[in-house]
C-alpha positions as CSV (number, residue, x, y, z in Angstrom):
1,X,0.0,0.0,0.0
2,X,3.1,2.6,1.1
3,X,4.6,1.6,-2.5
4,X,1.4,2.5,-4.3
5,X,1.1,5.8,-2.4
6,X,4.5,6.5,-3.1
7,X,3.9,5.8,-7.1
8,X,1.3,8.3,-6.9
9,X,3.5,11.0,-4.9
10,X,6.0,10.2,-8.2
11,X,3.4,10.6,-11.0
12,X,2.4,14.1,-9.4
13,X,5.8,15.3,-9.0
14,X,6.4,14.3,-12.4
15,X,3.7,15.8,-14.0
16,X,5.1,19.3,-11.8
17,X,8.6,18.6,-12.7
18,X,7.4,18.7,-16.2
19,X,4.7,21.5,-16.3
20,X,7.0,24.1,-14.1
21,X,9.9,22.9,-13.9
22,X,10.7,22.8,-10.2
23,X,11.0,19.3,-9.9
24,X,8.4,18.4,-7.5
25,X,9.9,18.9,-4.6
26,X,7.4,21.4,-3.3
27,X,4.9,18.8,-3.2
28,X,7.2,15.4,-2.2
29,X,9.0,17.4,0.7
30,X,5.8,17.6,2.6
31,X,3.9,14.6,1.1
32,X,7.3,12.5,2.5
33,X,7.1,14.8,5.9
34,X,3.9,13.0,6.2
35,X,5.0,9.5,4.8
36,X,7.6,8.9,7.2
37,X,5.9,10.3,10.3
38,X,3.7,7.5,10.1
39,X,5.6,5.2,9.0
40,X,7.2,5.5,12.7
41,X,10.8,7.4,11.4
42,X,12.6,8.9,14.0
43,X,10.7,12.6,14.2
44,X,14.6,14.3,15.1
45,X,15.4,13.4,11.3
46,X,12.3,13.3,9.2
47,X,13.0,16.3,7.3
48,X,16.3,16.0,6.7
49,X,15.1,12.6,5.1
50,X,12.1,13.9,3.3
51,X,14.5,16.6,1.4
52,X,17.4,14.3,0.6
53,X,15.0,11.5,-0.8
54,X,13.4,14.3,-2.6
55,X,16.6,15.9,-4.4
56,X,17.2,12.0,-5.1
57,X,13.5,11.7,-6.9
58,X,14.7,15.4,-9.0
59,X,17.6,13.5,-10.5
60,X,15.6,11.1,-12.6
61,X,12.2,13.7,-12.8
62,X,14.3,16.0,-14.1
63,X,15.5,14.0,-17.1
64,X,12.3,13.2,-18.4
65,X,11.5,16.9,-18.4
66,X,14.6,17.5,-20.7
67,X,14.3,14.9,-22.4
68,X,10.7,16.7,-23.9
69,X,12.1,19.9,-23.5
70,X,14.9,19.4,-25.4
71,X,13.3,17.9,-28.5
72,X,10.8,21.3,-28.5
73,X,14.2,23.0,-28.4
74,X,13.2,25.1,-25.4
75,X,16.1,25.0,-23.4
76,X,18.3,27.7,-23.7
77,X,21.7,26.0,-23.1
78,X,24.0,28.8,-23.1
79,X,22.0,29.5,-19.9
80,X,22.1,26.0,-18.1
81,X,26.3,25.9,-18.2
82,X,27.0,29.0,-16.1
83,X,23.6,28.8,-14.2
84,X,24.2,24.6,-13.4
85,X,28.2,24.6,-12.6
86,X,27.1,27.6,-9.9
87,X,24.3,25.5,-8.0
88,X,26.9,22.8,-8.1
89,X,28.6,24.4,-5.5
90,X,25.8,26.3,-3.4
91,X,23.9,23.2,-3.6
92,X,26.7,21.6,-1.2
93,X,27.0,24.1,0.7
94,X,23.1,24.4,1.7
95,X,22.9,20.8,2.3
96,X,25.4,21.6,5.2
97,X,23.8,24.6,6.2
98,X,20.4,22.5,6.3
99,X,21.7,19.9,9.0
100,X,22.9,23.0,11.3
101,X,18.7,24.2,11.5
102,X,16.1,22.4,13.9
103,X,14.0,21.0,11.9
104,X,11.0,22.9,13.1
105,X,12.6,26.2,11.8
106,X,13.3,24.5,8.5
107,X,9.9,23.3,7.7
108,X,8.3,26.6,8.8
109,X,10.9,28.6,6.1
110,X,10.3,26.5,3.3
111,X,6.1,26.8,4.2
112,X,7.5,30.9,4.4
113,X,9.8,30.7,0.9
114,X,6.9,29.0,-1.1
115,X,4.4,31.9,-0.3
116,X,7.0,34.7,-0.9
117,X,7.7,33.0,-4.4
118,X,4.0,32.7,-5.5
119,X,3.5,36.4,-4.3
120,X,6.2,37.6,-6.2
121,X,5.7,35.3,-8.9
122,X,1.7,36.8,-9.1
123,X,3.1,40.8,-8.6
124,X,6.4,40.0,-11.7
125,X,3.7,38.9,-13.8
126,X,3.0,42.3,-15.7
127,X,6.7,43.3,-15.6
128,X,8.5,40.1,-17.5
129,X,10.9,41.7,-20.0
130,X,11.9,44.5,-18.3
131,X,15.3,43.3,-16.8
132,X,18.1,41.7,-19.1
133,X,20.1,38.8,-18.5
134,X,23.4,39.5,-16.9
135,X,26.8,38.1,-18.2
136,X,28.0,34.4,-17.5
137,X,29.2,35.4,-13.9
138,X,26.7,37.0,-12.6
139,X,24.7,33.7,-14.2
140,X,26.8,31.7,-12.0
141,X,26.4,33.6,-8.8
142,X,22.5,33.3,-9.5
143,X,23.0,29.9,-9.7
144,X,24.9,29.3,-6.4
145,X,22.5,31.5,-4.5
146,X,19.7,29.3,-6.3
147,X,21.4,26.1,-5.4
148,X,21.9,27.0,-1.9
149,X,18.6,27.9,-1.3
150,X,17.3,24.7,-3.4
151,X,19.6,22.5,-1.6
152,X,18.5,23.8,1.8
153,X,14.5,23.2,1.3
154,X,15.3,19.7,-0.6
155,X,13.7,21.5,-4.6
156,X,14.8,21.8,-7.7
157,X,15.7,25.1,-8.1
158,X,12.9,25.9,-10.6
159,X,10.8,27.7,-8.3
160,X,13.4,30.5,-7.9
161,X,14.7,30.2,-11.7
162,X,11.8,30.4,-13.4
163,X,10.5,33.4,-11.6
164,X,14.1,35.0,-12.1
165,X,14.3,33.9,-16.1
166,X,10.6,34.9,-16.7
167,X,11.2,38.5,-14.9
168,X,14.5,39.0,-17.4
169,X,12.2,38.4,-20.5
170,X,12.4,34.8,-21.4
171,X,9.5,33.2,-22.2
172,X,7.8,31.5,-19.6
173,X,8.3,28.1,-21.4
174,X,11.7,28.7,-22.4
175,X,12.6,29.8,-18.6
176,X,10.7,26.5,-17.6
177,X,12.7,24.2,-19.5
178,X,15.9,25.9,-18.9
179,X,15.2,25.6,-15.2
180,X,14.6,21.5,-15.7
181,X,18.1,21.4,-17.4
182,X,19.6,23.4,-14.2
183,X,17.6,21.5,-11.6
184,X,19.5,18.0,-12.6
185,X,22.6,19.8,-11.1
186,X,21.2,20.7,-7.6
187,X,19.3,17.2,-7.4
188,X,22.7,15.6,-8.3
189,X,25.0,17.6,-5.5
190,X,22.6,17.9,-2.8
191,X,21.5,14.3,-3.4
192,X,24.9,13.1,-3.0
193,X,25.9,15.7,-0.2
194,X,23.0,14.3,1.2
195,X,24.2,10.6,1.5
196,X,27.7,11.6,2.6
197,X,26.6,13.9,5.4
198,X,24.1,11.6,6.8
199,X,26.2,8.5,6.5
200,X,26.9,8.3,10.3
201,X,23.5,9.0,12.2
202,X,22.4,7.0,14.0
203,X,18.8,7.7,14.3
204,X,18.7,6.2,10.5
205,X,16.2,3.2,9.9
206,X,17.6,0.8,8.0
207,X,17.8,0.4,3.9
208,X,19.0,4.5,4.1
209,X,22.1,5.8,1.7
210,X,22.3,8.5,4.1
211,X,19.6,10.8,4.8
212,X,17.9,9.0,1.3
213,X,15.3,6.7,2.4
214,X,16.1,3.8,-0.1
215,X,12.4,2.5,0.1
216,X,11.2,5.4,-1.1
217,X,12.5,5.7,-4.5
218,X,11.3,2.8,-5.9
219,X,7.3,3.8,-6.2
220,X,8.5,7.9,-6.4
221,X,10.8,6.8,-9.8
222,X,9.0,3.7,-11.1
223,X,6.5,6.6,-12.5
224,X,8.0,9.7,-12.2
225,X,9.9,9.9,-15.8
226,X,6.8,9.2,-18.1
227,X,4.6,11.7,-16.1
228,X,7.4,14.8,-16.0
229,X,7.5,13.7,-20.4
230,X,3.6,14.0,-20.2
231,X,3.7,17.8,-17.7
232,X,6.3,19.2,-20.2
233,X,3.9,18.5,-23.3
234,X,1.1,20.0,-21.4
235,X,3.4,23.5,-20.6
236,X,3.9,23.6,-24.2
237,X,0.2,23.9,-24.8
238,X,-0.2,26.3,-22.3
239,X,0.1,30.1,-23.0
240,X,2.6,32.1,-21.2
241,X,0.0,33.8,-19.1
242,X,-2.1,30.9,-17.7
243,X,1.4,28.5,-17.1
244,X,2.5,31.4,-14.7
245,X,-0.7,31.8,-12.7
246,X,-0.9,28.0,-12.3
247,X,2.6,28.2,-11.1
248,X,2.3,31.1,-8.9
249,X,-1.5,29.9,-7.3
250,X,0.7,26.1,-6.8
251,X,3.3,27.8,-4.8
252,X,1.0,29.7,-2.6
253,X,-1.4,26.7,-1.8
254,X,1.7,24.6,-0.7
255,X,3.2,27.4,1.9
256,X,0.3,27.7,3.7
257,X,-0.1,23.9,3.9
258,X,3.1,23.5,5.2
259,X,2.9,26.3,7.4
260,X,0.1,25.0,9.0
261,X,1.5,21.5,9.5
262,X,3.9,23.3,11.7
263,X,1.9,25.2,13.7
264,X,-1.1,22.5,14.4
């Protein structure tokens, strides 16, 4: 029964992944909060656990998102080199940050982050196009802020990216796929920062790769792939306009869930 629940955490995360390229992480985190709270995990490290499994889900999400994006020829790659090699490196970094923060604190800023991104997400709408693009290193400070920030909530990086590319006049598909190429390098550090940090605990249940929960990925993956394809052929029949209300009303439903769960 956990397996099937878990294959239908991966199909919707998929779908996201694909859609808004943010590589579902805003929903797994707290679906996997949830998850392994009843499934009895130790409460000390739950979080820590739901993130790292969830930056290991991104990795394969992510490629089926390309993979469609990619063949639409949407991704701007002269974008994803600069953007990707800088959330390399702040993705490691906010994994260590991440274990320094009670847990408590941590849940309560991601519910925080998710609102502030769907609010400014919702108030950049009318003003996409005014700001260029900056040069390849300011591209790769972006992207170690982003990955930092990614890394530390256990997303894909999409939900800052987009909203950054779509303000600097790249279309909202375009900035989409681009942040689906980019997130494969934050789900790749932080995942594997992830299992090297945790390595040691010893409040881990067993079958854990660090702070990944190995039982997990099974039912999140088995689906995952195909439904992130199937979300990025849907963003390409969106318009601009609709795919960023969608994105933005997402983001703002999933803060105050998860800002709740903390407080009650």
């Amino acid at each position: 029964m956990i397996f099937v629940a878990y294959m239908a955490l991966g199909a919707i995360a998929g779908i996201l992944a694909g859609l808004f390229g943010i590589g579902g992480g805003v929903i797994v985190v707290p679906a996997l909060v949830l998850a392994f709270t009843l499934q009895g995990l130790q409460p000390e490290i739950v979080f820590y656990m739901a993130i790292a499994t969830s930056l290991a889900n991104i990795i394969f999400t992510s490629l089926g998102a390309i993979c469609v994006h990619h063949k639409k020829a949407a991704i701007e790659w002269y974008l994803v080199k600069p953007i990707a090699v800088g959330m390399l490196g702040g993705a490691f970094i906010g994994v260590n940050t991440a274990l320094t923060i009670p847990a408590i604190y941590l849940q309560a800023s991601f519910g925080a982050f998710a609102i502030f991104l769907s609010l400014r997400m919702m108030f950049l709408a009318s003003s996409t196009g005014k700001l260029s693009l900056p040069g390849p290193l300011l591209l790769a400070v972006t992207g170690t802020f982003i990955g930092w920030v990614s890394a530390l909530f256990g997303i894909g990086g999409g939900n800052l990216l987009v909203t950054w590319l779509s303000n600097r006049g790249l279309v909202m598909q375009k900035a989409v796929a681009t942040a689906s190429a980019c997130g494969f390098a934050i789900a790749l550090a932080g995942a594997l920062s992830n299992a090297v940090l945790g390595w040691h605990d010893v409040l881990l249940p067993a079958y854990s790769l660090g702070y990944i929960y190995l039982p997990a990925l099974p039912g999140l993956v088995s689906i995952s792939f195909v439904s992130a394809s199937y979300g990025s052929k849907i963003a390409h029949r969106l318009s601009a306009h609709m795919l960023r209300r969608m994105f933005a009303w997402m983001l703002l439903l999933v803060g105050i869930r998860m800002l709740i769960s903390v407080w009650f």
